[in-house]
GUBA-241488 format. One record per residue: residue in three letters; x, y, z of N, C-alpha, C in turn. Coordinates in steps of 0.05 Angstrom, whole numbers, plus 5000, padded with zeros to 4 digits. Layout:
N
ALAXYZXYZXYZ ...
// end
This chain:
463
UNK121731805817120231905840118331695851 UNK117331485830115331295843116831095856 UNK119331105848120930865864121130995884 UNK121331185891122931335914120531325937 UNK117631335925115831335943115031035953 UNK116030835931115830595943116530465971 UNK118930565958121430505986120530586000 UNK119430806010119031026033116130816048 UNK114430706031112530606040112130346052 UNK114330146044115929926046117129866066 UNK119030106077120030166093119030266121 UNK115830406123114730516145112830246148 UNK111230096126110929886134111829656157 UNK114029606142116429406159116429626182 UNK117629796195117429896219114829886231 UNK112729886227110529866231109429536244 UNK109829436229110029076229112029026250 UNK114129146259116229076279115229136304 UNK114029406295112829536326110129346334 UNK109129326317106529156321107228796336 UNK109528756326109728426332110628476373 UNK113328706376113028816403111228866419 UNK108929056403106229166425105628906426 UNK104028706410103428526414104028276428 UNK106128286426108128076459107828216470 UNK107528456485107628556505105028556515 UNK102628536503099528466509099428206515 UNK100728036501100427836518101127696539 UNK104227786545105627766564103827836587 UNK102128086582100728216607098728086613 UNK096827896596095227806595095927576610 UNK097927426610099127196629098827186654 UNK101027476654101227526686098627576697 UNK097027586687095227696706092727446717 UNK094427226707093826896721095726726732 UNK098026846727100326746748099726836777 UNK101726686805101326746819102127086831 UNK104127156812105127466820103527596811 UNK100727616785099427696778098127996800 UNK097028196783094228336789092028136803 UNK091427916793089727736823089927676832 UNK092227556837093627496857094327656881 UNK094927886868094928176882093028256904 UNK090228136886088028276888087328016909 UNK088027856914087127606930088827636953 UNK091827776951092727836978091627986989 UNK090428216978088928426997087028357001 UNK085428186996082428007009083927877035 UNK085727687031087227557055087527737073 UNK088527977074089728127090086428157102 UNK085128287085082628467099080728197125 UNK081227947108079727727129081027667156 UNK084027697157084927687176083627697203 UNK083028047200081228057225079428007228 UNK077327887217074727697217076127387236 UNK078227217217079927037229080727207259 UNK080827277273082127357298080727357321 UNK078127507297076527547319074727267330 UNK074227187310073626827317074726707336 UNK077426757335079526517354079726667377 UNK080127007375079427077413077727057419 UNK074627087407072327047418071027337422 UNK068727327423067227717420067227817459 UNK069127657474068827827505071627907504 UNK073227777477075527947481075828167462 UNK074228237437074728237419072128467412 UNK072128707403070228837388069328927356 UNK071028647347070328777319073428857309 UNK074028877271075628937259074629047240 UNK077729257228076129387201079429437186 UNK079029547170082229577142082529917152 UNK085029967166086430227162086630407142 UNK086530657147087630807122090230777105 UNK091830597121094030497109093530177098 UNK092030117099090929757090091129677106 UNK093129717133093529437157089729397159 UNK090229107176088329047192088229107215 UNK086329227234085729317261084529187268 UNK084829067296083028977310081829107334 UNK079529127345078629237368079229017395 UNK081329127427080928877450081128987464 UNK080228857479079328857505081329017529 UNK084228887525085628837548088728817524 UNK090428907540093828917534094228587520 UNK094128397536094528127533094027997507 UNK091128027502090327987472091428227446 UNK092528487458092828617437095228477424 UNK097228367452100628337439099328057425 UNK097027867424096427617408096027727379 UNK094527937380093828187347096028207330 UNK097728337353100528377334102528177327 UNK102828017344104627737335103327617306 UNK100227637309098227557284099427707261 UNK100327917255100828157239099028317237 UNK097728437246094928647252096128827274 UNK094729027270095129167284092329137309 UNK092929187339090929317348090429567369 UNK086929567379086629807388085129717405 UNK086829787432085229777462083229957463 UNK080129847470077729887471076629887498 UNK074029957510072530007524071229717534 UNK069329627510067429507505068129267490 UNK067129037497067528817470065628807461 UNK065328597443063428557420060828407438 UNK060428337460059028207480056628457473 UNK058128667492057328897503055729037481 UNK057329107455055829237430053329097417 UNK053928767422050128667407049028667434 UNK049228677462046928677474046428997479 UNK047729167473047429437466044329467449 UNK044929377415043329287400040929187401 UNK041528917413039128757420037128957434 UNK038029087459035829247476035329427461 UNK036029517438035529717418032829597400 UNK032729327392031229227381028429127403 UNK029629107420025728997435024929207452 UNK025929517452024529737456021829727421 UNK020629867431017929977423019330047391 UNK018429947371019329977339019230367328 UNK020230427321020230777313021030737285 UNK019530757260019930827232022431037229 UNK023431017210025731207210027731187221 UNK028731017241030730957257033330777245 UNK035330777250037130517246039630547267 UNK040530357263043030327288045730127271 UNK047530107281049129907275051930007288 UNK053729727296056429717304057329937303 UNK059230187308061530257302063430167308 UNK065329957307068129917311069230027314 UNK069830187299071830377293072130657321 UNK069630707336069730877351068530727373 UNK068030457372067430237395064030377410 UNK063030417394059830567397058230387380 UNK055430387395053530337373052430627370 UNK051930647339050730937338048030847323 UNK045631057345042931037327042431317309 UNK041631257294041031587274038331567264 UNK035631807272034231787259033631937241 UNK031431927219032032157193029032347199 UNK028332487187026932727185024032657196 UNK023532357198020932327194019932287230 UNK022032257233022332097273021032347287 UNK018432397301017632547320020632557344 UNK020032837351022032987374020432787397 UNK017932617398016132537423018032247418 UNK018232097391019331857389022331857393 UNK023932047383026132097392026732107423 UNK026632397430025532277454025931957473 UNK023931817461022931627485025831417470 UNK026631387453029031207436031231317458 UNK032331627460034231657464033731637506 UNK031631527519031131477544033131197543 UNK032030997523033330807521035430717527 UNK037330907494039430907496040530927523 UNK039931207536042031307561041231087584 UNK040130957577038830627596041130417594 UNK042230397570042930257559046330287568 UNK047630567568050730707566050930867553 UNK053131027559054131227549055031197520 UNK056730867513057030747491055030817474 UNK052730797468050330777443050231167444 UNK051631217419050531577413048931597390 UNK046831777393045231807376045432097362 UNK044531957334045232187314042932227294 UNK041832467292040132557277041432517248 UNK039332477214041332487193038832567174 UNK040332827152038132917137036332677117 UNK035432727107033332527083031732357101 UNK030932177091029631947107031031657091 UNK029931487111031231187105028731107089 UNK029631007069027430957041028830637037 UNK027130497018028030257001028730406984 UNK031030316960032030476936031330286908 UNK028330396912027230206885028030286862 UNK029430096843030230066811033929946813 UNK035030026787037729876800039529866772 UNK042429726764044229696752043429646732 UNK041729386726040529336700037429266700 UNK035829396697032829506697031929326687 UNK030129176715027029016706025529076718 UNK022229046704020229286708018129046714 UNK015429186731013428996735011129186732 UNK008829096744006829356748007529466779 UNK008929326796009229436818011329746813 UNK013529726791014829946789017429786778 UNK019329966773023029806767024129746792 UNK025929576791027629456808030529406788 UNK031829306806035929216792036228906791 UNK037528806767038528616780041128556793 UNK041428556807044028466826045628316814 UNK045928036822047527846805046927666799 UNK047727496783046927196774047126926787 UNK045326796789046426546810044426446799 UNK045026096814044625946800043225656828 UNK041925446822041425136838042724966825 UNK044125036790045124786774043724676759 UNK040724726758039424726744037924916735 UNK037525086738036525306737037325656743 UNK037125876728038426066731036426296744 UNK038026506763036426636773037226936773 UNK036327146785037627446787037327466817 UNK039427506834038627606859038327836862 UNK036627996864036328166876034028316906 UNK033628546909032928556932029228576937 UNK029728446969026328366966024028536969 UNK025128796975022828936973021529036941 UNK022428946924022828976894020628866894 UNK019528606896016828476895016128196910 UNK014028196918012827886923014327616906 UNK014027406914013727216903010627206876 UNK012227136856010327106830010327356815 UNK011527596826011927856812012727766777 UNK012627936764013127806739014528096727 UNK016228056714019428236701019528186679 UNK020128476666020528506636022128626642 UNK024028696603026128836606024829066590 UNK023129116591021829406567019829456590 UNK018929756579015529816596013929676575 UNK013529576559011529436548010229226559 UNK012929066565012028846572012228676545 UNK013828756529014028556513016428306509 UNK018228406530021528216532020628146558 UNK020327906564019627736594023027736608 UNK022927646625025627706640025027446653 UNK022627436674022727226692020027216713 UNK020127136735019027136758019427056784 UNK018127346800020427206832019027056838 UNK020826806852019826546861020026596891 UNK021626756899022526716933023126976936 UNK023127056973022427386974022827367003 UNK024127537011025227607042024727877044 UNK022828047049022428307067019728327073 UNK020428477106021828557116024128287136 UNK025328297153026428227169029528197149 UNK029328087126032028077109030228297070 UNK033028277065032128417035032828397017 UNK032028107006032727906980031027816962 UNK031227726943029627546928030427426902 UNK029027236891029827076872028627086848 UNK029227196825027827226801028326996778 UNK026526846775027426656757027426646727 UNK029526636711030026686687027326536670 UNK025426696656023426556633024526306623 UNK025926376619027826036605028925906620 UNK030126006639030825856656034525826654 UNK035025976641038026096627039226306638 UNK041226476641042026716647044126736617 UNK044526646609046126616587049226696592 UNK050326746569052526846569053527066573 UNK055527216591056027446598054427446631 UNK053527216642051727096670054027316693 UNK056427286686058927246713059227546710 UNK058027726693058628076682056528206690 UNK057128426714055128626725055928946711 UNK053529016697054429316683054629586702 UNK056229626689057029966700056630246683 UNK055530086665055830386643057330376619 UNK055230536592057530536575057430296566 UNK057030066564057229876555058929706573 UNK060329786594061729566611060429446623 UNK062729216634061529126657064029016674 UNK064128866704065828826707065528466722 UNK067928366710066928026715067627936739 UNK065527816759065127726784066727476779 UNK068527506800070327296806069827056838 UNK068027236853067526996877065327236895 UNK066327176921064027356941065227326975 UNK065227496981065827507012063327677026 UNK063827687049063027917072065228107066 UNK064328347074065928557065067928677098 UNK068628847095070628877122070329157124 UNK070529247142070529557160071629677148 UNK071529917127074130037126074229977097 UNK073629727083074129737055072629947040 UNK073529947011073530106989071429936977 UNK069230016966067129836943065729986933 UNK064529786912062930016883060229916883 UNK057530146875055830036877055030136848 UNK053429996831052430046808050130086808 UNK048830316799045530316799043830456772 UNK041730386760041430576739040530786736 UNK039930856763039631266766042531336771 UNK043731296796045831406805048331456783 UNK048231106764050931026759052330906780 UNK055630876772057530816784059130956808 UNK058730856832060331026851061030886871 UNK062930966885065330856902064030966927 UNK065330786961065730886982066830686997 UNK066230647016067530587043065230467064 UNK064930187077064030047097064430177119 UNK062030257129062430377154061830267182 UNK060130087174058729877202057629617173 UNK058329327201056529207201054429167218 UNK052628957208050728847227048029117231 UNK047429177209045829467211043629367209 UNK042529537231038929547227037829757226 UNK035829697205034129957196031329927197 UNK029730117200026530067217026130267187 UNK025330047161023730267148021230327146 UNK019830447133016330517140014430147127 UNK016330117108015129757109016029537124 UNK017029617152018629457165020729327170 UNK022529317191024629317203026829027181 UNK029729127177031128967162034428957184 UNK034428707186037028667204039728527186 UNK041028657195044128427185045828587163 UNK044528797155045628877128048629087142 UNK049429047117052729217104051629627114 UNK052429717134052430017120054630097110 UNK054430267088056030447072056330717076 UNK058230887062057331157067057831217030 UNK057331017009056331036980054331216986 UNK053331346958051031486953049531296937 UNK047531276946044331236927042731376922 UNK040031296897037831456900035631216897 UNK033631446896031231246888031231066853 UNK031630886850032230756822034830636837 UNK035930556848038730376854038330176864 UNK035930036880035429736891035129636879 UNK037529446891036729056881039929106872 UNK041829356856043929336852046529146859 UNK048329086848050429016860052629236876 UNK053429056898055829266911057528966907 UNK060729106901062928936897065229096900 UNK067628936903069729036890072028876897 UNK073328956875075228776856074228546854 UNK072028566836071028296827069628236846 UNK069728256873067828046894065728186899 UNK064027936890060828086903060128106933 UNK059228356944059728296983056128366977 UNK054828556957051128516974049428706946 UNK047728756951044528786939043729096949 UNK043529346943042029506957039829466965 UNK040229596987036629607007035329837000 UNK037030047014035830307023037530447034 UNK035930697045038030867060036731157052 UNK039331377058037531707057040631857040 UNK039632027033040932227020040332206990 UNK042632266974042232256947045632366936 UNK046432276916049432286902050332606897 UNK048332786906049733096908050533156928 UNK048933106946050033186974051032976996 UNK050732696986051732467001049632277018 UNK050332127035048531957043049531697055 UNK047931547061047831257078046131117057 UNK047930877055046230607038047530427056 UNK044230217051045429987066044729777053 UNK046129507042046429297030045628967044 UNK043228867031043828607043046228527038 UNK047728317055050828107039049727927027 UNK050527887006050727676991051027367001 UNK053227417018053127067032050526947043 UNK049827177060047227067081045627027056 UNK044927227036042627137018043526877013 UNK044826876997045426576984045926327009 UNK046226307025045626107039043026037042 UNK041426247053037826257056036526167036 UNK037026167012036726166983037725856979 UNK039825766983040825566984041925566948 UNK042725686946043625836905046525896910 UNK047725926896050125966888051126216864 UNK053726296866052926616854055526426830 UNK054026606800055026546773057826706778 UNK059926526776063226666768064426646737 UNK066326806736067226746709068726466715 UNK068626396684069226106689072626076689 UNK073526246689076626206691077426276721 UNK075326426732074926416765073826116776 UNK072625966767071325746766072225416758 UNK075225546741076125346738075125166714 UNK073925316692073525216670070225256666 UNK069225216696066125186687065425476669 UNK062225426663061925666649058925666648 UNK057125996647055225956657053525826630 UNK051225796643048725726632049125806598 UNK047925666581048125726548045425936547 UNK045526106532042726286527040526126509 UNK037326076518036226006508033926136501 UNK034026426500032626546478030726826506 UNK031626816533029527006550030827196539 UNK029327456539030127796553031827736570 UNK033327986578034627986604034928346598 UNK036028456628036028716633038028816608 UNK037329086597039129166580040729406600 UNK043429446594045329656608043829906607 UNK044430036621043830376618045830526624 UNK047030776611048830936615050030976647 UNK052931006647053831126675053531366676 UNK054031456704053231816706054231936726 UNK056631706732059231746743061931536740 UNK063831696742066431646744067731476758 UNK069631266759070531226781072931366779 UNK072531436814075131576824076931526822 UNK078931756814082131696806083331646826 UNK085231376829086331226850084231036871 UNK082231066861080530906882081130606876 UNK080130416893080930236893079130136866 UNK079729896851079729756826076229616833 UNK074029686816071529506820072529236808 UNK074629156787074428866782075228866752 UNK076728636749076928666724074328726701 UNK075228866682073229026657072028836648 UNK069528786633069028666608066828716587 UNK066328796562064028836552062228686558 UNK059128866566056228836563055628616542 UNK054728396545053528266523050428376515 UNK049128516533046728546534044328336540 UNK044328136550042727956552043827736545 UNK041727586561041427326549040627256519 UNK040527096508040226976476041327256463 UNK043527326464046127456454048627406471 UNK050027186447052327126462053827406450 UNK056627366453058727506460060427426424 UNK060527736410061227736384063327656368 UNK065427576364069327556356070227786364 UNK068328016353070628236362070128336394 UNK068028276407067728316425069928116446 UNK070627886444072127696448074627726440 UNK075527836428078327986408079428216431 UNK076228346429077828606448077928636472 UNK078528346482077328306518079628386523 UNK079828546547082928626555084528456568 UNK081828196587082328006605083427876584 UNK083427776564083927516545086927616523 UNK087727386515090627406509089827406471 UNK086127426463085627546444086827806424 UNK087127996444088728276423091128186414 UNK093028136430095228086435096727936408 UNK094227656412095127506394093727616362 UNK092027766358090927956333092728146327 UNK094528316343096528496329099128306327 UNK099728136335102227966326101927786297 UNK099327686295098727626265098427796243 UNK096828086246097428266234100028376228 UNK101828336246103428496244105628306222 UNK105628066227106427766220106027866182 UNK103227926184102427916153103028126139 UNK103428346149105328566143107728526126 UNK109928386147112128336146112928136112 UNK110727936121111427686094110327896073 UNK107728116071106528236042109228306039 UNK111728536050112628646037115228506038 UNK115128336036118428166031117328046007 UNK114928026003113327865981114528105963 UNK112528295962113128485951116328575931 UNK118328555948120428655953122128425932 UNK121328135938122127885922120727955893 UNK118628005889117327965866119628195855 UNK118728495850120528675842123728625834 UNK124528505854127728475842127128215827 UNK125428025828125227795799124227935777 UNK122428105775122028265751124328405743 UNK125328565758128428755747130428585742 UNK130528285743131828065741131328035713 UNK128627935707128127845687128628125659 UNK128328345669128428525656131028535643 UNK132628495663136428555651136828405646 UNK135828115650136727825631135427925597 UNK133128025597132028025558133128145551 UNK134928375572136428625554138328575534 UNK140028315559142728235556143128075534 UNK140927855531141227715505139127725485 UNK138927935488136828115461138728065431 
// end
């Protein structure tokens, strides 16, 4: 009976070891493709191409032919024109377009006269493309007397600019993804960037002054950094500089929760119409959709131009956050009204404009990068993750490839943490050696036994 259970165990082994050496080519195989050119990023880089297109179009007709582009519910690209002539140039382009009213001339001097009327708290405006309008909306706080005299304006202005009342008020959304604290209150950090010599956190500027000083505890006992540079009002950025002067390892990984995070591969302007994720440490993780650029918002600490609107939810605790997706960083929370039960408007500085102003550069993974790799950890705090407290939506579009939280700086990244990267051809190659060692124990096994039952019937024989 003990032989009988041998076999049996010998036997589910070896099947075991077979299946294992399979799963395991097959992890790695996947792990390949997904740096070849047919790849998942590759994938993920055609649909960036596609979405810039109409940015590219609109450049080369020029904004008196042209009002603006955004991504269809079907992915095409749309463009907004003028006139028949330029639409058949749209479509030869491969884009689709949509004969409009108004060009893009018409919609910023729309704007502009929107901006050197008399300032009203609570107000904001930005592009619609999509319905070839500028729309102003103000929130709860706007007097019926200030309203009023805004919407004299407008009807000064055209029928084009409609104005829309919206519940909550337009707030900064102080705190964020990964929590640093001052005496002023919490703020997020956004993302990691860098001069090449030195490491930084961008995030947003109403967070604090220049010289603000950041921990990652309420104590105040884990230093984080200090902002060196600070844009609000008029923009809403700033520069936190690492205590050490390090971002360390895991620099190119913005958390989502749970211990994830997901690794920043580059950065664009974002497009009309796209899908993107914003991370924050009240809200969590949540998805939406670009609804305007070029937004301006009049908040009670003064007026912010240029930014991304969304129709994401925020709350109060989400500034300074990252918005991205699939890997690309497009901006920073500002502000905005509502809250993640009942919905809302957030609006995002971009990332590009910061980082030009800044004159910094944003930390990528280094296989996005081409080998580089960020900064080594030399011993600062840095923000620790905080739980998600939402989902991402099933079928929504992808925030970016996965990767574990290292938690800071001066904590690199563990073997098994590195083992179990899904990005890395690590697993893959761990269940094919396991499985490898399997195979040789029980052939080992299997050899030894019949040399013993060997040697056994040889002593019998010439006993």
């Amino acid at each position: 009976m003990r032989h009988v259970r041998r076999r049996i165990v010998r036997r589910v082994t070896r099947l075991a070891a077979v299946g294992g050496l399979l799963l395991g080519g097959a992890m790695v195989a996947q792990s390949a493709m997904a740096g070849e050119p047919g790849g998942p990023a590759a994938q993920r880089g055609a649909a960036r191409t596609l979405s810039a297109t109409g940015a590219d179009l609109v450049d080369r007709l020029g904004t008196a032919r042209t009002a603006g582009s955004w991504v269809g519910d079907d992915g095409r690209t749309v463009v907004a024109v003028t006139d028949e002539r330029t639409a058949a140039e749209v479509e030869r382009a491969g884009a689709e377009a949509k004969v409009v009213g108004h060009s893009m001339n018409e919609l910023e001097a729309a704007a502009s006269a929107l901006r050197s009327a008399p300032r009203v708290a609570g107000t904001a405006w930005a592009l619609d493309y999509r319905t070839n309008r500028v729309v102003v909306r103000g929130d709860s706080t706007v007097s019926a007397a200030d309203w009023a005299r805004l919407t004299r304006v407008a009807d000064g202005i055209g029928s084009f600019v409609r104005m829309e009342r919206t519940p909550g008020t337009f707030t900064p959304r102080l705190n964020g993804a990964q929590p640093i604290l001052s005496t002023g209150g919490r703020c997020s950090a956004g993302f990691n960037v860098t001069d090449g010599q030195r490491d930084f956190i961008l995030t947003a500027g109403h967070c604090g002054p220049a010289g603000a000083q950041w921990f990652a505890d309420n104590q105040g006992s884990r230093p984080v950094g200090r902002t060196v540079d600070s844009a609000f009002p008029g923009a809403d950025f700033s520069l936190v500089q690492y205590a050490n002067g390090a971002a360390g390892e895991g620099a190119d990984i913005v958390a989502i929760g749970n211990g994830n995070g997901v690794r920043i591969t580059g950065l664009a302007d974002p497009s009309v119409g796209q899908r993107v994720f914003r991370s924050g440490s009240t809200s969590g993780l949540h998805d939406g959709q670009v609804t305007a650029l070029d937004a301006t918002v009049n908040y009670p600490e003064g007026t912010v131009t240029g930014l991304i609107e969304t129709n994401v939810c925020a709350e109060p605790g989400d500034s300074g956050g990252p918005l991205f997706s699939d890997g690309i960083a497009l901006g920073v929370t500002s502000g905005g009204s509502g809250d993640c039960t009942t919905g809302g408007t957030t609006f995002f500085q971009p990332v590009t404009a910061a980082l030009t102003r800044l004159d910094v550069k944003l930390i990528v993974s280094a296989q996005a990068a081409g080998g580089a790799s960020a900064s080594p950890s030399s011993g600062a705090a840095a923000p620790s993750a905080s739980p998600t407290q939402a989902a991402i939506a099933p079928g929504a579009a992808s925030p970016g490839s996965t990767a574990p939280v290292t938690g800071g700086a001066g904590t690199g990244r563990t073997l098994v943490a590195r083992l179990t990267d899904p990005g890395a051809v690590g697993p893959g190659l761990l269940v094919i050696a396991g499985s490898l060692v399997a195979l040789v124990a029980t052939r080992y096994l299997r050899a030894e036994r019949d040399r013993k039952a060997y040697q056994r019937y040889y002593s019998t024989t010439w006993s």
